[in-house]
C-alpha positions in Angstrom: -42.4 85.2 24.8 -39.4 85.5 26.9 -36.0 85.6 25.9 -33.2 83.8 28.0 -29.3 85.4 28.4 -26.8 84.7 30.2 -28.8 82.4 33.2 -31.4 85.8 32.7 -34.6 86.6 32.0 -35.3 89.3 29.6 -38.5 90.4 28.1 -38.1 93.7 26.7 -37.5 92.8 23.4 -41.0 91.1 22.9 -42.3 94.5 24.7 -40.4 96.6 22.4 -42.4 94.6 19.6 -45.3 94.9 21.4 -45.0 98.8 21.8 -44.3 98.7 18.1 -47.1 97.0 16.7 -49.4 98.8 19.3 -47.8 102.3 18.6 -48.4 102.1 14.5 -52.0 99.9 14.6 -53.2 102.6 17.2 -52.6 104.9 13.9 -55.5 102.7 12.7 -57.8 104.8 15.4 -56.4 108.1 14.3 -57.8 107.4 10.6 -61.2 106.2 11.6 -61.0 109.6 13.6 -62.2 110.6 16.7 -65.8 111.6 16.0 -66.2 108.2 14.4 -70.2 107.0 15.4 -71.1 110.1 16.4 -74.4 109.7 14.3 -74.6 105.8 15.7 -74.2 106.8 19.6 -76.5 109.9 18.5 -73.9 112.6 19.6 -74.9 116.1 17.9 -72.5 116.3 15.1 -72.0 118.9 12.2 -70.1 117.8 8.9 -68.5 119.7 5.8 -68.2 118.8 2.2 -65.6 120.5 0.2 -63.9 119.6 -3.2 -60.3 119.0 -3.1 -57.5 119.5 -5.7 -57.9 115.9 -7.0 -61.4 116.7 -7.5 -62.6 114.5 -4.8 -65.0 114.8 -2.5 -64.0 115.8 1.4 -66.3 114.9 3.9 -65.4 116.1 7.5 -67.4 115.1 10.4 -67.0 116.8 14.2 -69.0 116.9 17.2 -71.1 120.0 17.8 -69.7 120.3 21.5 -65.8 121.0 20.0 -65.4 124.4 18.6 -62.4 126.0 16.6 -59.8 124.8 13.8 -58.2 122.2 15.8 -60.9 120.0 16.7 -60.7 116.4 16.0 -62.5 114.9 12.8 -63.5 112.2 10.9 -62.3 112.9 6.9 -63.7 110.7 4.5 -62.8 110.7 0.3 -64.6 109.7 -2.0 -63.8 108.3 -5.7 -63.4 108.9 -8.8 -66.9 107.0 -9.4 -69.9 108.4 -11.9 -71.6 108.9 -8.9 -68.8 111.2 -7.4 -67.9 113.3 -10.0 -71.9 113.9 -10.1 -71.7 115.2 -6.8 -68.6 117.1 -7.2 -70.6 119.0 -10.0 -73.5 119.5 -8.0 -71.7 120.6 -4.9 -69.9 123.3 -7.8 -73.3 124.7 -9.0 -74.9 124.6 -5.5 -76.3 127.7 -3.7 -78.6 127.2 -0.5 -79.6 123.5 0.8 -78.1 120.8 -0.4 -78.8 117.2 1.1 -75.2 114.9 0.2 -75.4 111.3 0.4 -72.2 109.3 0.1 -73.8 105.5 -0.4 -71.8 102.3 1.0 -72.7 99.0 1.0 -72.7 99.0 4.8 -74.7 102.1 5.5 -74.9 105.9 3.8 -73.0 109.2 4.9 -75.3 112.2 4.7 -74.4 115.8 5.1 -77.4 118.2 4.9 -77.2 122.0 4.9 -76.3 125.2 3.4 -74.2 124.8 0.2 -72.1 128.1 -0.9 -69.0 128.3 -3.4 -68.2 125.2 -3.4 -68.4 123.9 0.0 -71.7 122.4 2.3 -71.8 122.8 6.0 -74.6 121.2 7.9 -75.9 118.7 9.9 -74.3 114.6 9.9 -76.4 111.5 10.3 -75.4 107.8 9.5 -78.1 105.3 7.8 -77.2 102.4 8.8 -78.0 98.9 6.6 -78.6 96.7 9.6 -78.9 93.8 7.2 -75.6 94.3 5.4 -73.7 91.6 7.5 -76.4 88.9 6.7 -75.8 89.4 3.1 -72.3 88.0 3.5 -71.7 84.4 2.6 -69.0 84.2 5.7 -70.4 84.6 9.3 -69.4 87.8 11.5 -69.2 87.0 15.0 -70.5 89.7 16.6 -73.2 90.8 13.8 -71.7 94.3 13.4 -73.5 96.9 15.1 -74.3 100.5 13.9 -71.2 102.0 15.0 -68.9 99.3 13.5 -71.1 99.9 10.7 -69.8 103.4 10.4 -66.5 102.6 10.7 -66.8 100.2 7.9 -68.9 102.9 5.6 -66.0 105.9 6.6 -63.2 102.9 5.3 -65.3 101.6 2.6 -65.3 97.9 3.2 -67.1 96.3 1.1 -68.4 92.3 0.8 -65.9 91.7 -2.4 -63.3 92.8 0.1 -64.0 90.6 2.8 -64.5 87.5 0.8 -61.5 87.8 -1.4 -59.4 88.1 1.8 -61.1 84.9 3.2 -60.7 83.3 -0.1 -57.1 83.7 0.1 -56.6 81.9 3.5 -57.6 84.3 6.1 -59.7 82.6 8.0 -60.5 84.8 11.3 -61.7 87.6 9.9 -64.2 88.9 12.8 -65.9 92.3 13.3 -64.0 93.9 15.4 -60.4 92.9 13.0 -61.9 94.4 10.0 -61.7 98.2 10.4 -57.8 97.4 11.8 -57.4 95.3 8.4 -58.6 97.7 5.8 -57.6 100.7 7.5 -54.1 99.7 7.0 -54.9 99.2 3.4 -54.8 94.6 3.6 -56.2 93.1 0.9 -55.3 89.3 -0.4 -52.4 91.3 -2.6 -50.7 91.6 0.3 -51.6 87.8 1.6 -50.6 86.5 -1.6 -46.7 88.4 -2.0 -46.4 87.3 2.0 -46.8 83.6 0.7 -44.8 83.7 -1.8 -42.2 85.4 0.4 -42.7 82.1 2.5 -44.8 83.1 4.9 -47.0 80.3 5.6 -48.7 80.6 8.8 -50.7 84.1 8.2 -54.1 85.1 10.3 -55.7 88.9 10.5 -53.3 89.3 13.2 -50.6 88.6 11.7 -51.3 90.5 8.9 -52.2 93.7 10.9 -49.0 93.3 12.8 -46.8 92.9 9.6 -48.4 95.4 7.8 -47.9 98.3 11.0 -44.3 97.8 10.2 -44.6 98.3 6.8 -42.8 94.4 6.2 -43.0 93.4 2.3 -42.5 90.5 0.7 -38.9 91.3 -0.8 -37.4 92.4 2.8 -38.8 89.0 4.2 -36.9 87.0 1.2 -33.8 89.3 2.5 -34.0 88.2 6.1 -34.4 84.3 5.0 -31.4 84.3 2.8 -29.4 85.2 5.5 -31.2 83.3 8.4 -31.3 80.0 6.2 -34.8 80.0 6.7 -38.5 82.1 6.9 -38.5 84.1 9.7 -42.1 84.0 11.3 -44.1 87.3 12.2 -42.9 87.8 15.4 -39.5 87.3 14.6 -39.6 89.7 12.1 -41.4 91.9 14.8 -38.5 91.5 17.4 -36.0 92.7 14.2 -38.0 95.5 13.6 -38.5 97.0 17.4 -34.1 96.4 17.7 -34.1 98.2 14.5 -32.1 95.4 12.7 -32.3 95.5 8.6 -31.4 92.5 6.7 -28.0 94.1 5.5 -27.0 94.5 9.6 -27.6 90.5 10.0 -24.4 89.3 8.8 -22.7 91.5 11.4 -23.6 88.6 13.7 -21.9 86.0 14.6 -22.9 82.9 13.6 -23.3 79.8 16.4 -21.5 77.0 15.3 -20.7 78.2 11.7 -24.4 77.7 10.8 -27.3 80.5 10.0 -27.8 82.6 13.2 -31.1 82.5 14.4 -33.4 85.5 15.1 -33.4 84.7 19.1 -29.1 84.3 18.7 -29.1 87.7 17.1 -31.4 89.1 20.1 -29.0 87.6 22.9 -26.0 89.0 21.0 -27.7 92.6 21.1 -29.3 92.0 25.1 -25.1 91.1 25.8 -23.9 93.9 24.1 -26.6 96.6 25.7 -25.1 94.9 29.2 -22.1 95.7 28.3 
């Protein structure tokens, strides 16, 4: 989208937006890590189990070619599930091998090696469940392959997940939008308080761009009580990127003594950069 001033063109705005979106959902890679399908594209890897202050299980999970304290890793948590706080115990009172599996529905995490005080260093592999998409009563278009499979074990997705997000309207879920989705922590919570905020036309990307800007439901009811209406995503994208809160809108003039629009407000702040 282009935005007109003045008898000129100007498109930085909708860039701005689109560095925006694109700087916070790249965050989305930094959680899945960069040792991600290491197992799946059978790149040596070597993994770590420790037991944090919560009493959770840390997995870690970096390639055997990176050596020292700063090399990038994959972190996985677990719960506070029976079968977690079994581990967590057996992890305690472990002293030599040890063989860790962390079960998903889409595949299992295992981290096999020498357990000491508390903490298990050894080798990683990923067992996939090739058969996991199948199962679903929604179609994934591509079938996910192993290492979308250990993405979706690393951010626990789950079927109940991806139905109840369908269920509440979101149509294109595919496989390469999920990891994006429930990295960023979408569920049909946050679907349901965008509706009722008056957001009517949502898809997953929509959604992932919304919820890289951290928008809620409240702020959106904000920006339509002073527009006269709901903005849509983008819109609400363009404020963002100019850095322009609901509280700032009524510095703008209104055209014609009725509800500035978010495109007015743009052309007001493109006119006073100029100047």
């Amino acid at each position: 989208m282009k935005i007109f001033v003045a008898g000129a063109t100007h498109s930085n705005t909708d860039n701005h937006s689109q560095i925006l979106v694109a700087k916070q959902v790249s965050v989305v890679g930094l959680l899945l890590g960069l040792c991600i399908s290491c197992a799946a594209q059978n790149v040596p890897s070597r993994c770590s189990v420790t037991i944090n202050q919560g009493d959770n299980l840390s997995l870690k999970v970096l390639t055997n070619s990176c050596k020292g304290d700063k090399c990038p890793a994959t972190t996985f948590y677990s719960d506070k599930s029976p079968e977690s706080i079994t581990q967590v115990q057996a992890l305690r009172k472990a002293h030599g091998f040890l063989r860790m599996v962390i079960q998903r529905e889409t595949g299992d995490l295992v981290c096999a090696g020498e357990a000491e005080d508390g903490v298990l260093n050894g080798s990683y592999t990923f067992d996939a469940r090739e058969g996991w998409a199948k199962s679903l009563s929604i179609r994934l278009i591509p079938e996910p392959n192993s290492i979308q499979l250990e993405e979706y074990a690393f951010l626990n997705v789950t079927k109940a997940w991806i139905l109840a997000l369908s269920a509440s309207g979101i149509k294109d879920i595919n496989t390469d939008n999920i990891s994006q989705l429930k990295a960023l922590g979408i569920a049909s919570e946050y679907v349901d308080e965008l509706r009722s905020a008056g957001m009517t036309q949502l898809n997953a990307e929509s959604l992932i761009e919304l919820k890289s800007i951290k928008e809620t439901g409240s702020e959106i009811e904000a920006y339509a009580d002073v527009l006269g209406e709901t903005p849509s995503a983008r819109d609400l994208l363009m404020l963002h990127a100019m850095k322009v809160p609901p509280s700032d809108l009524k510095k703008f003039r209104p055209v014609n003594g009725k509800p500035i629009s978010v495109s007015e407000i743009i052309a007001q702040i493109a006119i006073r950069t100029v100047k």
